[in-house]
N, C-alpha and C positions, 0 to 999 in steps of 0.2 A: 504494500500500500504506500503512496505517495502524498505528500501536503503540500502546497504553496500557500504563503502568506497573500492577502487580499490589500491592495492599498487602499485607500482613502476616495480615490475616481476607481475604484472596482475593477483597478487592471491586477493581472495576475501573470505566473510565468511560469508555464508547462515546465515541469521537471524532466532534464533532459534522459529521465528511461520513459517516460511518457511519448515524449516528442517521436524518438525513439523506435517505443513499441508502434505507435501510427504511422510510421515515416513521412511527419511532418517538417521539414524543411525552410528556409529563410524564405519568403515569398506567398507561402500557402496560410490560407485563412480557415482556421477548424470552424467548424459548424454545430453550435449547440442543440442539443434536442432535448428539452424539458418533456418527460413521462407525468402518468396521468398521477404516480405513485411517490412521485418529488423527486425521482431519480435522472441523471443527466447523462445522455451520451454525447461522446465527442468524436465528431467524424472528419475526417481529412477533406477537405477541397484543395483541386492544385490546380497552379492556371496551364490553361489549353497550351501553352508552349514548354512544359513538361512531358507534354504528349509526341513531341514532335521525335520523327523514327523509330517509334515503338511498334508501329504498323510495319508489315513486311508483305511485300507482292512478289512475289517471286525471284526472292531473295535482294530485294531492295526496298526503301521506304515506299509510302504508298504515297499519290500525287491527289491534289485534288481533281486532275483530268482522270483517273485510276477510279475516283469515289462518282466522277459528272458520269462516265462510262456504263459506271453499277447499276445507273440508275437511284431512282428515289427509295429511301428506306420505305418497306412494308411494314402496316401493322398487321401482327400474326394472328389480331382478334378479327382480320375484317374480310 
């Protein structure tokens, strides 16, 4: 279990096995989720250029001309 002290403006600062166990990084803004039961989850958000060559098309990154090709994403419910 982990603590962080609370300031005065209600900032705070992730314990770095926290940061860590999320692989929250300098740049990324967690996301609070308040439960119905007072309990808090904290989930990673990272910006869209973290993403970037993580996709691979056959054996290289994937292009947005690669994604305009695919066509529009399907909903699987329609």
């Amino acid at each position: 279990m982990f603590e962080s002290a609370v300031t005065s403006k209600g900032r705070t600062t992730l314990p770095k096995a926290v940061r860590e166990a999320l692989g929250i990084a300098p740049g990324d803004r967690p996301r609070y989720v308040v439960l119905d039961d007072g309990q808090v989850l904290i989930l990673p958000l990272r910006p869209v250029s973290r993403l970037f060559g993580k996709l691979k098309h056959r054996g290289r990154p994937v292009t947005l001309e690669d994604m305009e090709r695919a066509g529009p994403a399907r909903d699987p419910g329609a």
